[in-house]
C-alpha positions as CSV (number, residue, x, y, z in Angstrom):
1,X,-73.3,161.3,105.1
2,X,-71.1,162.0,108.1
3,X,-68.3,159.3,108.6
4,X,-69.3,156.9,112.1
5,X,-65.4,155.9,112.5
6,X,-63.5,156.8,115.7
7,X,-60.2,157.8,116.4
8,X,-58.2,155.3,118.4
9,X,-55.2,156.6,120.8
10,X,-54.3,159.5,122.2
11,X,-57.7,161.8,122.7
12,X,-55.8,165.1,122.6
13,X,-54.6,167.0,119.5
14,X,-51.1,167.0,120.3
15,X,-51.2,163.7,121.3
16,X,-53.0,162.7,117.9
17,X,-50.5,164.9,115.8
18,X,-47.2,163.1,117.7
19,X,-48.8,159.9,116.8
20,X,-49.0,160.9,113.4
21,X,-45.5,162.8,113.1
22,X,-44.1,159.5,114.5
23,X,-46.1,157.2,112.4
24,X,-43.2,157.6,109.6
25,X,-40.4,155.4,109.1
26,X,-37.1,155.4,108.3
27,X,-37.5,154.1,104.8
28,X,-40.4,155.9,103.5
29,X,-40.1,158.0,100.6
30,X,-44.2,158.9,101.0
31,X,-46.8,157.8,102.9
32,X,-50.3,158.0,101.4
33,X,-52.9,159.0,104.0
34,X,-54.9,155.8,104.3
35,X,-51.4,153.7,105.3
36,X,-51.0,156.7,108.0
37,X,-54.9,156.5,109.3
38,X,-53.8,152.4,109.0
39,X,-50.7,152.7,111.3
40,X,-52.5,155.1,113.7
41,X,-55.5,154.5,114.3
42,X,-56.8,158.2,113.6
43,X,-59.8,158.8,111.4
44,X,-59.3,159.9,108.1
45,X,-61.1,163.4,108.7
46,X,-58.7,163.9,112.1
47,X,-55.8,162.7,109.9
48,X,-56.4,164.9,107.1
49,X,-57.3,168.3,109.1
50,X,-54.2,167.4,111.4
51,X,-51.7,166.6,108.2
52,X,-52.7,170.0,106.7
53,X,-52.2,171.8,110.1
54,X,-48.4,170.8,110.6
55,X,-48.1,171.1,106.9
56,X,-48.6,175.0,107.4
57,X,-45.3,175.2,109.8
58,X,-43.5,172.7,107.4
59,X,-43.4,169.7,109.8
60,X,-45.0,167.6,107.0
61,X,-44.9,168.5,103.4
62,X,-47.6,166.7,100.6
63,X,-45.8,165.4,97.9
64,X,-47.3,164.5,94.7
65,X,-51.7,163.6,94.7
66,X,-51.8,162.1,98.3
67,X,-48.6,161.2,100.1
68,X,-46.7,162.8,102.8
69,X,-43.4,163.0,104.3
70,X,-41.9,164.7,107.1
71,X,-40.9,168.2,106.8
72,X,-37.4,170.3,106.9
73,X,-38.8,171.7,110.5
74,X,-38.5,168.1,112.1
75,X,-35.0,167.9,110.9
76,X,-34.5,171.8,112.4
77,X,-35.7,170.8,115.1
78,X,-33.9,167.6,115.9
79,X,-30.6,169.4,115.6
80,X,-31.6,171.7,118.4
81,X,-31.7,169.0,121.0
82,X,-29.4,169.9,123.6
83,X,-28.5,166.3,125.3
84,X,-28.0,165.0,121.2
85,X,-25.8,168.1,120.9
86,X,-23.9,168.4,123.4
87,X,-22.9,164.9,123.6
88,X,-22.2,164.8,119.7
89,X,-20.2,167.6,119.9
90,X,-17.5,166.6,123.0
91,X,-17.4,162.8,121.0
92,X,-16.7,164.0,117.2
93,X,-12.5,164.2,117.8
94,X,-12.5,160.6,119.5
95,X,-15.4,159.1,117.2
96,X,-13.3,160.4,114.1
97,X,-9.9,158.7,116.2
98,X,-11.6,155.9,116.4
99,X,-12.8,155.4,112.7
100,X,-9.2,156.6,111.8
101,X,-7.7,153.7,113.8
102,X,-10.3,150.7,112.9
103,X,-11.9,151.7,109.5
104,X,-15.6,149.5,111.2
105,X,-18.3,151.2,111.2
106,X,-18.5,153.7,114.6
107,X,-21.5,154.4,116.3
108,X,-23.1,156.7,119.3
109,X,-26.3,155.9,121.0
110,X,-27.6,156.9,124.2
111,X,-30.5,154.8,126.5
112,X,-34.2,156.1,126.0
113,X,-36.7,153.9,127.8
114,X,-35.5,149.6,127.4
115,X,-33.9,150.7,123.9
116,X,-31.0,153.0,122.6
117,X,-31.1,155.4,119.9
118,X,-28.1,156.4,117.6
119,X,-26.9,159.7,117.5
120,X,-24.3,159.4,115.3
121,X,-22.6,157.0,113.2
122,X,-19.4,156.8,110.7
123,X,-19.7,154.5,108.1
124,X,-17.1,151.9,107.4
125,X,-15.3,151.1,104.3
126,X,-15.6,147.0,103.2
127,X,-17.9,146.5,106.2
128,X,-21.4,145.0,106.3
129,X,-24.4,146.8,105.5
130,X,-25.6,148.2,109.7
131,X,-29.4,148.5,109.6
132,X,-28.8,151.3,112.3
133,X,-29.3,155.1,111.6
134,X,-29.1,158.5,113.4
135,X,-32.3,158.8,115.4
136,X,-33.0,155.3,115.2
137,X,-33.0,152.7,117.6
138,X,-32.6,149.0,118.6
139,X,-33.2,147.2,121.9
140,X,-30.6,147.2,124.3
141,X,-30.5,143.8,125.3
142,X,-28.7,142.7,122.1
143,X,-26.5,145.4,120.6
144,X,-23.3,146.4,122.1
145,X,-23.4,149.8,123.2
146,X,-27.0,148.9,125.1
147,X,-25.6,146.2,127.0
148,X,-22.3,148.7,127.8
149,X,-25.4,150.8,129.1
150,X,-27.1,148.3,131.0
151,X,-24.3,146.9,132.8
152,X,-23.8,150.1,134.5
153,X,-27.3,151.7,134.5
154,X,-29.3,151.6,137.8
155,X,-31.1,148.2,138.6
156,X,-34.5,149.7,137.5
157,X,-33.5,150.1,133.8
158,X,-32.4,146.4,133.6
159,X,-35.8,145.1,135.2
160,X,-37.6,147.7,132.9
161,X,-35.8,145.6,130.0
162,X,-36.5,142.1,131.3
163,X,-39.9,143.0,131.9
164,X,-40.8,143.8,128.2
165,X,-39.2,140.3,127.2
166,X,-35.9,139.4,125.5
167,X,-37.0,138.5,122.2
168,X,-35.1,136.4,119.5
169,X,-33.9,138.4,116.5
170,X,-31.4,136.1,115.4
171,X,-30.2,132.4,116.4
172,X,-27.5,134.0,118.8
173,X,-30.2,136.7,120.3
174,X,-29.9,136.0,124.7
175,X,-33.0,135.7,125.7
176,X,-32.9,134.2,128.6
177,X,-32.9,136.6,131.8
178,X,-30.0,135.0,133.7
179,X,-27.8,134.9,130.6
180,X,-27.9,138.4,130.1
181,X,-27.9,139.1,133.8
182,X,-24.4,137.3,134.1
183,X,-22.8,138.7,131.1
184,X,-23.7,142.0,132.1
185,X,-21.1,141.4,135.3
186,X,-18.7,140.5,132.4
187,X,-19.1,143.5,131.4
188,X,-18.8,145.7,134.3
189,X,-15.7,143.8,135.1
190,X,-14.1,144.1,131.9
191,X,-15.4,147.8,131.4
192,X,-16.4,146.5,127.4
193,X,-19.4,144.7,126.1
194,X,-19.1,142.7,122.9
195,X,-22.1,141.7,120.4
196,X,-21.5,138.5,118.0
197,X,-24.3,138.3,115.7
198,X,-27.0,139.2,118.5
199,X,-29.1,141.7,116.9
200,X,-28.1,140.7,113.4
201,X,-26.5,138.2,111.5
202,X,-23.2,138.5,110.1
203,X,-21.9,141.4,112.2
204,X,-20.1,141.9,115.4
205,X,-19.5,144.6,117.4
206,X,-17.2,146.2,120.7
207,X,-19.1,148.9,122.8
208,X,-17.5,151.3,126.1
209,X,-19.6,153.0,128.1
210,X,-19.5,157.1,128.7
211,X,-20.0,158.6,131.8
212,X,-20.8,162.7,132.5
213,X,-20.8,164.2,135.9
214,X,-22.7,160.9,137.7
215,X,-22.0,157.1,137.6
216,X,-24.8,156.2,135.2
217,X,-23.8,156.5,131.7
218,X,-25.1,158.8,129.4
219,X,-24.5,157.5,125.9
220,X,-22.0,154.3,124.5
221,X,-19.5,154.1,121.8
222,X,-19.1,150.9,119.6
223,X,-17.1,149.6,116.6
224,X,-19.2,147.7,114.3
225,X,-17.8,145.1,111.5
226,X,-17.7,141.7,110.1
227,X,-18.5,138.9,112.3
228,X,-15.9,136.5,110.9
229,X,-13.3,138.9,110.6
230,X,-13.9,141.9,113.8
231,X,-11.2,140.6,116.6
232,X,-13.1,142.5,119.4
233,X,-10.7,141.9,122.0
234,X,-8.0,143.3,119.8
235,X,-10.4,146.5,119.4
236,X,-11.5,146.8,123.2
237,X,-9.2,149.0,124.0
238,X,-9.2,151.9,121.5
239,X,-12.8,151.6,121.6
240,X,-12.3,152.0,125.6
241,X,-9.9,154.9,125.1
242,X,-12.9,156.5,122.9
243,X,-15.2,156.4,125.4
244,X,-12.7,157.6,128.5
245,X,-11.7,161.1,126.0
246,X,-15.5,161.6,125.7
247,X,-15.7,161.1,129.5
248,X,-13.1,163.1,130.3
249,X,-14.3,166.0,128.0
250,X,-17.6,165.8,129.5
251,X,-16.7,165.9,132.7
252,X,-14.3,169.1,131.7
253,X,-17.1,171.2,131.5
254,X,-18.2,170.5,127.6
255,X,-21.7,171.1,127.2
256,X,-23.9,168.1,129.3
257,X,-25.6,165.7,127.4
């Protein structure tokens, strides 16, 4: 009997096969194929024939009787990205400074859409246990190095963010527009932006902005540690002086982000 269920989402085969590729998350080991078909929307027939296709250029791999994880060519390609690349390679002296100096946890993320996405991070030694990873990301709103984005990002970005809603993730999350609109200003005054216990309880963090060849930044670097014991002032500046060497390098002629 031929199955009646339709596939939901995108109606084209690369579209489908993204939404499948990107159906994965960060703490799977496997994912069976009914959870995938469940978290896409895609028929179990399309999901199947798809899965086996991207298997063949090792985007996915089948591991064990039914379950799937992404492949070594997703990682391949991911380390091909040129912005991700270049920018990681002008920041690794300053973002290995600035672990040197602080011992927190140090992290690089650059905007995409009203979120950020980490593109590197330096675990700290003692500190608190950071939900972020590389490749994954947060909403800008309430982590550091977003909000050192958004205070100098074009207007458009900021309305983009306000417009999808500043929701609470903790008891200190701002959520309310003309809050985050006015602390922003702090933050272009003060060329820093500080997190305490915004995006998650029990940590606090410092962020800088970085800049390439225009005045919109391209990326952030931040400090991340304890809440109760992370003096943010005290670390705005060699968090600051971070972010100006992988500005100035930048701007040198280092490979564009």
């Amino acid at each position: 009997m031929r199955s009646t269920q339709r596939d939901k989402g995108p109606s084209t085969v690369i579209g489908r096969a993204f939404t499948l590729l990107s159906a994965f998350r960060p703490d799977d080991t496997e994912v069976s194929l009914a959870d995938l078909c469940r978290r896409t929307g895609i028929s179990k027939t399309t999901a199947h024939r798809l899965l086996h296709e991207l298997s063949t250029w090792d985007a996915v791999e089948q591991v064990g009787r039914g379950g799937w994880r992404l492949g070594m060519t997703m990682f391949e390609l991911g380390q091909l990205a040129p912005r991700q690349r270049g920018l990681r390679e002008a920041a690794a002296p300053f973002l290995a400074d600035l672990f040197q100096a602080t011992q927190q946890t140090v992290h690089l993320a650059v905007p995409e859409g009203t979120d950020v996405v980490y593109v590197q991070k330096l675990h700290g030694r003692g500190g608190p246990e950071v939900a972020s990873r590389i490749g994954g990301r947060m909403p800008a709103y309430c982590t550091g190095v977003g909000k050192a984005i958004l205070a100098f990002a074009p207007p458009d970005r900021l309305a983009a963010v306000l417009d999808a809603g500043l929701a609470r993730r903790t008891p200190r999350t701002v959520i309310v527009p003309r809050l985050l609109t006015a602390e922003l200003a702090t933050v272009r005054e003060r060329e820093y932006a500080e997190e305490h216990e915004e995006s998650t309880v029990g940590i606090a963090c410092v962020a800088a902005p970085i800049f390439a060849t225009e005045d919109t930044p391209v990326a952030a670097v931040s400090i991340t540690g304890w809440a109760n014991r992370l003096d943010t002032n005290r670390f705005a500046p060699a968090v600051r002086t971070a972010a100006l060497g992988i500005t100035r390098t930048l701007r040198a002629g280092h490979p564009s982000p």
